[in-house]
C-alpha positions in Angstrom: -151.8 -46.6 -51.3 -152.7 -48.9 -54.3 -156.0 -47.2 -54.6 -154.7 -44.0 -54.3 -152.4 -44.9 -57.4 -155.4 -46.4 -59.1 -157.5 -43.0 -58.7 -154.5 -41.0 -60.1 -154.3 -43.4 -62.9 -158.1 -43.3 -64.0 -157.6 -39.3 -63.6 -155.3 -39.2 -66.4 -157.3 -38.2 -69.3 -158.9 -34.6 -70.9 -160.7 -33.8 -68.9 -157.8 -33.7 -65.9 -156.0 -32.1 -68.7 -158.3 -29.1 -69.0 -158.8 -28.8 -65.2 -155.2 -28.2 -65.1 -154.9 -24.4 -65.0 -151.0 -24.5 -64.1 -149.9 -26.7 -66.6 -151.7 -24.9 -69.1 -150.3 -22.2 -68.3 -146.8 -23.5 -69.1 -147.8 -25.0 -71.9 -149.0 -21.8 -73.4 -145.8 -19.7 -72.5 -143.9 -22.1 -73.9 -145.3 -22.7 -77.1 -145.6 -18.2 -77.0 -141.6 -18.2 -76.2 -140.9 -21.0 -79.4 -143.1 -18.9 -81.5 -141.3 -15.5 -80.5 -137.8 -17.8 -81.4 -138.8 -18.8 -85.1 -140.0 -15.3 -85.8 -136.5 -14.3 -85.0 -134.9 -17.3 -87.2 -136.6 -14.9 -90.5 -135.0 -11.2 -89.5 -132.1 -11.1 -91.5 -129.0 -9.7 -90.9 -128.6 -5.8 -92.3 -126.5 -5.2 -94.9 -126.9 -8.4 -96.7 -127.5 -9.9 -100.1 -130.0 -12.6 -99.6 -129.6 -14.0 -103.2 -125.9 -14.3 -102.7 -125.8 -15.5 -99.5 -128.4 -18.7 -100.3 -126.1 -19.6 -103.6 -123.5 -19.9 -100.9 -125.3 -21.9 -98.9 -126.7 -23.9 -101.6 -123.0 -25.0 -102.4 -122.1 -25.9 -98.4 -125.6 -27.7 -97.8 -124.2 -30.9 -97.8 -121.4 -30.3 -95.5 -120.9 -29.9 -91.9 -122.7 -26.3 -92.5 -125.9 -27.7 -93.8 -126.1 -30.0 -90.3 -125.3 -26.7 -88.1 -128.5 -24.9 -90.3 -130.5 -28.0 -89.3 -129.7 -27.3 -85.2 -130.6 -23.2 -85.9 -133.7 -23.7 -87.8 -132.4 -22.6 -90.8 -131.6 -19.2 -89.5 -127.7 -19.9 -90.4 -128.6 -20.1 -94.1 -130.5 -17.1 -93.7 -128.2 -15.3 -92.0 -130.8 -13.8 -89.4 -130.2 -12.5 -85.9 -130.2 -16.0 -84.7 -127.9 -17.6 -86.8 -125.7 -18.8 -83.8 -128.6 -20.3 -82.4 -127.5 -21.4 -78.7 -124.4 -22.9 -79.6 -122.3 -20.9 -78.0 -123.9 -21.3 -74.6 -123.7 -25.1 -75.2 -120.0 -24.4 -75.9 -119.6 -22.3 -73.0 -121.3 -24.9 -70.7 -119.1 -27.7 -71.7 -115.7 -25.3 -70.6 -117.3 -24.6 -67.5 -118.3 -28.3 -66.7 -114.5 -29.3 -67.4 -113.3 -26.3 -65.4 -115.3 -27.5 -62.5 -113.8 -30.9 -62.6 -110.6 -30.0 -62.8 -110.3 -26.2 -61.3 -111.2 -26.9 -56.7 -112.5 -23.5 -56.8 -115.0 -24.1 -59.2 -115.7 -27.8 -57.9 -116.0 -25.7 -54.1 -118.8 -23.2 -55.9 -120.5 -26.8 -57.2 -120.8 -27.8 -53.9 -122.1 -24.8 -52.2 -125.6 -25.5 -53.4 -127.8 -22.8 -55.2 -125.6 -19.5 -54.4 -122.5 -21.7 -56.0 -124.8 -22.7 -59.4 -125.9 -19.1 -59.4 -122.3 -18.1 -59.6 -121.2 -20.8 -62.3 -124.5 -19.8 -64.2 -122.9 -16.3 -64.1 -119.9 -17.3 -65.2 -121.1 -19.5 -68.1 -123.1 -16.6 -68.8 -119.3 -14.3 -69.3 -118.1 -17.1 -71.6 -121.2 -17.2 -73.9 -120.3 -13.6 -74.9 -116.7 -13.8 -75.2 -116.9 -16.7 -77.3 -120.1 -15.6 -78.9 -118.2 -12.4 -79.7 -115.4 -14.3 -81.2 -117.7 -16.4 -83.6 -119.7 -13.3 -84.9 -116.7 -11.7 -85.8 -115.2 -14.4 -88.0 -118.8 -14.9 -89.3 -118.2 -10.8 -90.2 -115.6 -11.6 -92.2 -116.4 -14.9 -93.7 -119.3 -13.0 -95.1 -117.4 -9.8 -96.5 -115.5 -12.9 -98.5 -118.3 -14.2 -100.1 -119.4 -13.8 -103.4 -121.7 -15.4 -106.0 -120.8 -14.5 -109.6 -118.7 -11.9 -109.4 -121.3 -10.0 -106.7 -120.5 -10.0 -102.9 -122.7 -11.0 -100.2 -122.5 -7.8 -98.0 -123.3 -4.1 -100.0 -121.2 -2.1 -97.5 -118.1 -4.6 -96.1 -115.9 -2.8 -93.3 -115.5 -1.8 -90.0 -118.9 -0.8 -89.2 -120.4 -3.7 -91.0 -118.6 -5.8 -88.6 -120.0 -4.4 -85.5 -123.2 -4.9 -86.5 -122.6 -8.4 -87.1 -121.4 -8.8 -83.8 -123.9 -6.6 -81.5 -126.7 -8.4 -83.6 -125.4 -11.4 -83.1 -124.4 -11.3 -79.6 -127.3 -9.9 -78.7 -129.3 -12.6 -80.6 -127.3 -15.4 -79.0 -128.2 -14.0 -75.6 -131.7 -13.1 -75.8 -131.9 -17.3 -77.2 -129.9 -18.0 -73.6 -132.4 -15.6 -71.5 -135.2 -17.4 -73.1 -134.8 -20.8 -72.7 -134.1 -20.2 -69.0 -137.0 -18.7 -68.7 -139.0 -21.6 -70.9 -137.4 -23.9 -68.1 -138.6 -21.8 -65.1 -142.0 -20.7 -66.2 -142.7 -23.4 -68.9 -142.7 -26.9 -69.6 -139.4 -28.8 -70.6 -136.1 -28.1 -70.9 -135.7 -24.5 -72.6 -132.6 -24.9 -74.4 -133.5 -28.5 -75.8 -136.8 -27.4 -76.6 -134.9 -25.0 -78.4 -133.0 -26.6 -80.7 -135.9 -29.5 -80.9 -138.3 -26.4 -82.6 -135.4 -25.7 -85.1 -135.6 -29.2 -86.0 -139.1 -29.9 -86.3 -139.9 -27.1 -88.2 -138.3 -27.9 -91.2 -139.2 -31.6 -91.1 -142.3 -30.9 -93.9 -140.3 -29.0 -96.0 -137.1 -31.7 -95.7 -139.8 -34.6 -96.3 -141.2 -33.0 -99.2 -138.0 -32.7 -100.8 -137.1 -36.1 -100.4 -140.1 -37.0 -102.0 -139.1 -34.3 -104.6 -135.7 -35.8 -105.3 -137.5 -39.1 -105.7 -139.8 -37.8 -108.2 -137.2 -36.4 -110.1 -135.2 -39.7 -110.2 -132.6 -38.2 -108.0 -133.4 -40.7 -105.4 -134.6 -44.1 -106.2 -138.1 -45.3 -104.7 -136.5 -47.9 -103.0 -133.7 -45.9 -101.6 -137.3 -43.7 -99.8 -138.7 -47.1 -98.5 -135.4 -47.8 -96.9 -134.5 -44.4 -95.5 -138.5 -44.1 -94.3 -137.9 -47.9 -92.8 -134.6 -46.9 -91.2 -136.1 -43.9 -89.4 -138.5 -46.1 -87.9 -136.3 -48.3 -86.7 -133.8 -45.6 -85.2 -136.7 -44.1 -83.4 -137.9 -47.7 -81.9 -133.9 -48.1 -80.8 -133.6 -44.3 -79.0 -137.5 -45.0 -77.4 -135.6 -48.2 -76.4 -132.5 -47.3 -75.4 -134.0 -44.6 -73.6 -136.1 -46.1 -71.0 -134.1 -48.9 -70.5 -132.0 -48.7 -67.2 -130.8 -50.7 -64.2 -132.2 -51.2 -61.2 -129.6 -51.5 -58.3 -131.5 -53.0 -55.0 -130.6 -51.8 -52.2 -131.6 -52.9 -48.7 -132.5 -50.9 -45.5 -132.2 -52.9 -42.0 -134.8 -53.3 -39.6 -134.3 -51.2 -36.3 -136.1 -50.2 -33.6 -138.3 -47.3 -33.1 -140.3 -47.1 -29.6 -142.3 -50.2 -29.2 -142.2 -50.5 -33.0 -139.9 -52.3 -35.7 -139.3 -50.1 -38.3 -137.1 -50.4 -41.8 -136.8 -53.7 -43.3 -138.0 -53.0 -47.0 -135.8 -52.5 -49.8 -135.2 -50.0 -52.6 -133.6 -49.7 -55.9 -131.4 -47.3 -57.4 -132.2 -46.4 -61.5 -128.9 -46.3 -63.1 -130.1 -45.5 -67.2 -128.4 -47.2 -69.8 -127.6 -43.7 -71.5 -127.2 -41.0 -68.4 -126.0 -38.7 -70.5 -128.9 -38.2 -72.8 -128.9 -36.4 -75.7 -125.7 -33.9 -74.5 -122.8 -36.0 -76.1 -123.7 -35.8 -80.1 -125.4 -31.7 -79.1 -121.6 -31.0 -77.6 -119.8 -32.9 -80.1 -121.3 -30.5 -82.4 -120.6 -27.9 -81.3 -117.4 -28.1 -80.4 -116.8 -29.0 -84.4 -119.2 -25.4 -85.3 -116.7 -23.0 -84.1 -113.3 -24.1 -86.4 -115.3 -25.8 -89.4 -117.5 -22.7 -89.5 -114.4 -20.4 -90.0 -112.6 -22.9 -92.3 -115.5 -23.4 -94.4 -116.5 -19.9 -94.6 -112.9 -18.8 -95.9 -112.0 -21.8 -97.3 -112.4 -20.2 -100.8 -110.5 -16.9 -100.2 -107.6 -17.7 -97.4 -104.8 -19.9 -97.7 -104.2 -22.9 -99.6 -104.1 -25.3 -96.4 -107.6 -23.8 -95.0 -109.2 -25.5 -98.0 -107.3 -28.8 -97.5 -108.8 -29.1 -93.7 -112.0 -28.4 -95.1 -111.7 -30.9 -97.7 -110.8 -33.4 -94.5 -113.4 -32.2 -92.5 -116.5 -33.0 -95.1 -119.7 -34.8 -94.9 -118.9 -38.2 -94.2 -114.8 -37.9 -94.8 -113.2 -40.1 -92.1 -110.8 -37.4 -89.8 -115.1 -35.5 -89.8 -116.3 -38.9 -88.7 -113.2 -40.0 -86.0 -113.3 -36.7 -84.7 -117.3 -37.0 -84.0 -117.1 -40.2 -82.3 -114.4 -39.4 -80.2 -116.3 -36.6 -79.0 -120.0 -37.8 -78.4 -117.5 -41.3 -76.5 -115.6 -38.5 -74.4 -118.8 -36.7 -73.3 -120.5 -39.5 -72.8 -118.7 -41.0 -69.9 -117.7 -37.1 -69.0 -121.1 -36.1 -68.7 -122.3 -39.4 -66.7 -119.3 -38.4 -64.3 -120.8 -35.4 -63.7 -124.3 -36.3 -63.5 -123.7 -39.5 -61.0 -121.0 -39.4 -58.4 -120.9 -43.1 -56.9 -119.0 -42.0 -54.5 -121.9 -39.6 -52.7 -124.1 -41.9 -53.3 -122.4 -44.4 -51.8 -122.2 -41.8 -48.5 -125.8 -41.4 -48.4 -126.5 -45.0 -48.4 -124.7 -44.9 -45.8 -125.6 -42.5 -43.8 -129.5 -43.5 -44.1 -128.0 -47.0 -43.1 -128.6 -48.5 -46.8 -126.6 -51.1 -48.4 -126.2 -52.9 -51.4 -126.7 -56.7 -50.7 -123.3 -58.7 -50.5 -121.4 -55.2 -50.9 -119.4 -53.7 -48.3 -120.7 -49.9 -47.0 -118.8 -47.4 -48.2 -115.7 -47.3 -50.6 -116.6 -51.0 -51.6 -120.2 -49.4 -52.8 -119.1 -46.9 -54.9 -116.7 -49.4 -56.6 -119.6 -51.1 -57.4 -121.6 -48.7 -58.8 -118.6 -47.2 -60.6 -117.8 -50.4 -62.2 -121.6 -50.7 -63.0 -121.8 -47.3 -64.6 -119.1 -47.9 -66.4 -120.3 -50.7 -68.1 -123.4 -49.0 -68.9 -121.8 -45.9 -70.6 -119.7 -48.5 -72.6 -123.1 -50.0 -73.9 -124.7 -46.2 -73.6 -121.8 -44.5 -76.1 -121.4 -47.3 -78.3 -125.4 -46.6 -79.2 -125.2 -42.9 -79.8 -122.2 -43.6 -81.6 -124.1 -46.1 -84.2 -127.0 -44.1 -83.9 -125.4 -40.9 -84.6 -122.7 -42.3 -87.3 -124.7 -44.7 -89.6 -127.1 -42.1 -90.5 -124.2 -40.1 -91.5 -122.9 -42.0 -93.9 -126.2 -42.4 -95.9 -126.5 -39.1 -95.7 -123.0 -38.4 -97.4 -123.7 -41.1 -99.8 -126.8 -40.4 -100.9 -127.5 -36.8 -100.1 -130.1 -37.6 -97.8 -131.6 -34.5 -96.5 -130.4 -34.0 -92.4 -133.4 -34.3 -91.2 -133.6 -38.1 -90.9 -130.2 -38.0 -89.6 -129.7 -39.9 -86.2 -128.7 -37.0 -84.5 -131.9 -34.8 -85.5 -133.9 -37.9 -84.9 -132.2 -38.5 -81.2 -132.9 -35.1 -80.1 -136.7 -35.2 -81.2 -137.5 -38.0 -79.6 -135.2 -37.5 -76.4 -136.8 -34.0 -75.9 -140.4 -35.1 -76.6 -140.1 -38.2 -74.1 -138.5 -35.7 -71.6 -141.1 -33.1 -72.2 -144.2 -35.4 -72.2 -142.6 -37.1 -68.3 -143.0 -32.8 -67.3 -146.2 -33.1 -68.4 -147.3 -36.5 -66.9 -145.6 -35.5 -63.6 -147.9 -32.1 -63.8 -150.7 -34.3 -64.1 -150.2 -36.4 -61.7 -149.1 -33.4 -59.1 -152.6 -31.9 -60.2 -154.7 -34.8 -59.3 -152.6 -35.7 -56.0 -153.5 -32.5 -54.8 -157.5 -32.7 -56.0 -157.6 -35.7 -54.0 -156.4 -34.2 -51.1 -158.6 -32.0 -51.4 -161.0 -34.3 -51.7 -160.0 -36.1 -48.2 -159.8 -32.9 -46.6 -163.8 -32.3 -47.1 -164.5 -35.8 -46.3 -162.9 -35.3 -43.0 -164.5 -32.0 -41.7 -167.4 -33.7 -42.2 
């Protein structure tokens, strides 16, 4: 066995790379189906004023807006045929992962295996449009409001203008959801992450160079550069950290008897991570905020009185924007580990392969335990996307730091791209498993 793992080690290099037909060929489709997004993220809208609409934007860039722009790549400010990005699925998903924990029928379908996660999938699917549907429409009329020195964003505002909007943006919105399940399927990674992590990477030269601008200009002091170049170091050491790090549960198996032979005996562990949920909590926490803030913002200037007082409230930094964004990435963070790990299955398999936790009673006692040591984790788990996620936004609403260096585009860059680079590894590995076989296979017919 030990040799074995020493052969697939020493395999791991270039040239196993390049002898990997399969994995090339995910890697390929997937960087063709990221390509095929950010062409999208440049087709504007019809019937709109691109001068207008980017003095508009230039005015919301440092609130809640500008962050939302970040996550789409830009194609918000630009008002393209992918300016919802894949929100609304991410939306959708969260109602549907809340409906199965609280709906049987739905918690039945979870349990039914693949033709009950074909059926949620389907209904997720159903909720994507009707809520995608509902944010096109007030993006419609948000943009019929908007003007930019006496001149108004849209040349033709009216009924028909408005169903444009929404086919195009539906339409958009679901093509996004069709393709990231098919990056997952057929490529490498996570599609929808992978999404969202293009969006973000993409505009990190143009957000660096005008940082650098803003510095030249005096705008920024050099030392306020240092710091923020410093602090993203640092954040990404902390997420790499945080990320890996987990706890190992042991768990023993007892010796029995096969036959003639003794068998059982060794012991096991079970990985609990420090942060099960990942990168979902801050990506769900915003948004859930995209859907009101977008419509409050957008008609802030032309609606009631009290529309603009909530959006006041709700800026960059303000604290009802900040309480309301913890609360959400703490909730999802223990919701999402809930639905993720269930101690109490685990607990029944241990069981039932005749596992047990040393000094822990089988069964209900066991899952107690694990409970109460999940729970402790998520406590530590939250309370790091929570600084991670928060102090970054307060620099950036002090000092008009550009997003980019933001914790929450930094967390998803690095989460994705450790996730994406395990695929890869685990392709690698599956690839020279398999030579090696191969390998014994020939030796044997010999």
């Amino acid at each position: 066995m030990a040799s074995t793992a020493e052969q697939l080690a020493s395999g791991m290099s270039f040239s196993s790379f390049s002898k990997a037909t399969e994995l090339k060929k995910r890697i390929w489709f997937t960087l063709g189906a990221l390509i095929v997004y950010r062409l999208g993220t440049y087709i504007p809208l019809p019937g709109i004023d691109p001068a207008v609409l980017s003095s508009v934007f230039a005015q919301q860039q440092g609130g809640i807006i500008g962050m939302f722009d970040m996550f789409s790549g830009g194609a918000l400010s630009r008002m393209t045929i992918f300016a919802l990005n894949i929100m609304p699925y991410i939306t959708a998903s969260i109602i549907m992962q809340l409906m199965t924990a609280i709906n049987p029928t739905l918690e039945q379908l979870k349990k039914d295996g693949e033709s009950g996660r074909k059926r949620i999938n389907q209904y997720t699917r159903y909720l994507t449009v009707i809520i995608t549907t509902f944010q096109a429409y007030g993006i419609a009329i948000g943009l019929e409001s908007m003007t930019s020195g006496g001149i108004s964003a849209v040349a033709a505002p009216g009924a028909f203008f408005r169903f444009t909007v929404v086919i195009t943006l539906v339409g958009g919105t679901l093509f996004l959801m069709w393709l990231g399940e098919q990056i997952t399927a057929r490529g490498i990674g996570n599609g929808i992450s992978l999404i969202i992590f293009s969006g973000i990477v993409a505009n990190l030269p143009q957000a660096l160079v005008s940082t650098l601008e803003l510095g030249r200009t005096g705008a920024i002091s050099t030392t306020l550069i240092i710091v923020l170049l410093a602090m993203s170091v640092a954040v990404i050491f902390i997420i790499v950290l945080f990320e890996r790090a987990q706890r190992r549960v042991i768990v023993q198996y007892p010796k029995r008897q096969q036959g003639r032979n003794m068998v059982g005996g060794e012991s096991s562990h079970i990985p609990l991570k420090l942060n099960t949920a990942g990168v979902i909590p801050p990506i769900f926490a915003s948004s859930i905020l995209l859907m009101p803030v977008t419509l409050i913002q957008f008609s802030a200037g032309s609606g009631p009185e009290w529309l603009g007082t909530v959006a006041a409230f709700l800026g960059r930094g303000q604290p009802l924007y900040l309480f309301i964004y913890i609360s959400l990435i703490a909730f999802f963070a223990f919701f999402y580990t809930a639905v993720v790990f269930n101690p109490g299955d685990t607990a029944d398999n241990l069981r039932k392969n005749g596992g047990f936790i040393p000094g822990i009673r089988p069964g209900k006692s066991t899952a107690k335990h694990l409970d109460h040591i999940l729970t402790r984790l998520t406590v530590i788990g939250a309370s790091y996307l929570v600084l991670v996620c928060l102090l970054p936004e307060i620099l950036i609403s002090q000092y008009s730091v550009p997003f980019y260096f933001g914790g929450t585009s930094l967390l998803i860059v690095v989460t994705v791209t450790i996730d994406t680079m395990s695929q890869v590894q685990s392709h690698l590995i599956a690839h020279q498993y398999e030579g090696l076989i191969r390998k014994s296979k020939l030796k044997g017919r010999r």
